[in-house]
C-alpha positions in Angstrom: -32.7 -22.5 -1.6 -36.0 -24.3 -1.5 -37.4 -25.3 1.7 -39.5 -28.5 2.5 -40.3 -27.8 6.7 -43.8 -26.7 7.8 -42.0 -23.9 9.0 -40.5 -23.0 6.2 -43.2 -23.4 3.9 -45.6 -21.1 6.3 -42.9 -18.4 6.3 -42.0 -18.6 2.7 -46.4 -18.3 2.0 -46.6 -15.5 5.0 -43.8 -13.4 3.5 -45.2 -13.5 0.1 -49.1 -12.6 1.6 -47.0 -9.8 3.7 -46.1 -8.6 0.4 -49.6 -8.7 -1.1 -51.2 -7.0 2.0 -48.3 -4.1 1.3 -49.1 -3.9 -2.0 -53.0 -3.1 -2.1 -55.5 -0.6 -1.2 -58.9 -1.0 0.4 -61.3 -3.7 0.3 -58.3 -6.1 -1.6 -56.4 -5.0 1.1 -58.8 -6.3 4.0 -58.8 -9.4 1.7 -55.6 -9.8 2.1 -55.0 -9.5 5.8 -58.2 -12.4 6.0 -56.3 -14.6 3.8 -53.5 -14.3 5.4 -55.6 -14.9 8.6 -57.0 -18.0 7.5 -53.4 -19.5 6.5 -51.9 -18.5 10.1 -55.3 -20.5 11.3 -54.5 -23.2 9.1 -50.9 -23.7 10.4 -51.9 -23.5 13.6 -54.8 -25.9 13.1 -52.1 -28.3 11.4 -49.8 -28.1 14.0 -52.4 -28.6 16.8 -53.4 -31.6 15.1 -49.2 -33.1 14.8 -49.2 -32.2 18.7 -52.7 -34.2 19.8 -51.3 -37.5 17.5 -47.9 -37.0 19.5 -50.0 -36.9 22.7 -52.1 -40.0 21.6 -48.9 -41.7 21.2 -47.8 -40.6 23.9 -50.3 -41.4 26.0 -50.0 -45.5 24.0 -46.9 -45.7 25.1 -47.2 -44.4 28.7 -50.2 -47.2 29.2 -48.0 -50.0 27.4 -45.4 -49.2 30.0 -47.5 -48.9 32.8 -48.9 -52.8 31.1 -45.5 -54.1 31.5 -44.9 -52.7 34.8 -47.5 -54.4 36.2 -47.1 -57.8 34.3 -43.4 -57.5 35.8 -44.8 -57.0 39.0 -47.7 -60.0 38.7 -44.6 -62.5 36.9 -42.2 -61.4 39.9 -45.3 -62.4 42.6 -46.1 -66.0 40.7 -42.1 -66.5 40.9 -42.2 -65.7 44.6 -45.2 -67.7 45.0 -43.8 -70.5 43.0 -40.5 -71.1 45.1 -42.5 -70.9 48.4 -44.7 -73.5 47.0 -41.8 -75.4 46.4 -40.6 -75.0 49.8 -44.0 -76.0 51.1 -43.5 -79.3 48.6 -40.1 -80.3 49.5 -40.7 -79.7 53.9 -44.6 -82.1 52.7 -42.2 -84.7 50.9 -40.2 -85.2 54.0 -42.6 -85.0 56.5 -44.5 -87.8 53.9 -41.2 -89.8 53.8 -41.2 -89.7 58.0 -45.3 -90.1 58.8 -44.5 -93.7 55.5 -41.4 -94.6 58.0 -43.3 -94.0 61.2 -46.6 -96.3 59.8 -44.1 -99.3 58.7 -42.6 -99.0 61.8 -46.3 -99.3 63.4 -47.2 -101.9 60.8 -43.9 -104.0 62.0 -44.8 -103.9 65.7 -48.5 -104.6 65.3 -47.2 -108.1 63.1 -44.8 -108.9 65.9 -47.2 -108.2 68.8 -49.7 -110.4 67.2 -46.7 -113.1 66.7 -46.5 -113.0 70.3 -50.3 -113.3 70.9 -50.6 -115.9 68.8 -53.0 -114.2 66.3 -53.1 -115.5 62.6 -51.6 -113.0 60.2 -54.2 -112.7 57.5 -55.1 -110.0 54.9 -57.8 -107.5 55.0 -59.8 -109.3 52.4 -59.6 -112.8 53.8 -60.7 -111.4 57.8 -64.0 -112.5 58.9 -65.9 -111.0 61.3 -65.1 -113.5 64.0 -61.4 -111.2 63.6 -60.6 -110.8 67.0 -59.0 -107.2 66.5 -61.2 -104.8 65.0 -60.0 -102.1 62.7 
């Protein structure tokens, strides 16, 4: 059975570098046991490098969250600022609506008043300044 996993493959090569170290004598020996040093070292250095691109995505993916955490927070204050604007609109369009009321109200009592003094009703364009009431 052929194997195709990291692991796999780095115990299939250290069994068969096992072997070689068994196998010879002296200095090929010592040459063995590096070799087989420097593919442990390899592994490792592999593997070490798998686990720091896991970490970098890792770390992508924890900031992206932490991204849309905070535009959820930012889109939830906007939508709480937005209705209380609304509020602030809708208590303006009434109080607007009363203060319009209130002046025609005004407006009518001022016309009737000068009705009763006898005062010519004439627009603001057409009033001298021998007007009697100021404005």
């Amino acid at each position: 059975m052929e194997t195709t996993t990291t692991t796999g493959i780095i115990t299939k090569e250290l069994r068969k570098h096992i072997q070689n170290i068994l196998n010879r004598r002296g200095a090929r020996r010592h040459l063995a046991i590096e070799q087989l040093i420097d593919t442990v070292r390899q592994y490792v250095t592999r593997q070490g490098v798998i686990i720091e691109e896991f970490k970098l995505k890792a770390l992508k993916s924890e900031g992206n969250l932490t991204e849309m955490k905070v535009n959820s927070i930012v889109e939830t204050n906007y939508k709480e600022k937005c209705t209380k604007l609304e509020l602030e609109i809708a208590s303006d369009k009434r109080l607007i609506a009363k203060y319009k009321k209130h002046f025609q109200h005004m407006e009518e009592e001022i016309t009737e008043l000068k009705k009763k003094l006898g005062i010519p009703i004439l627009p603001w364009y057409e009033q001298g300044k021998d007007d009697p009431v100021e404005t």
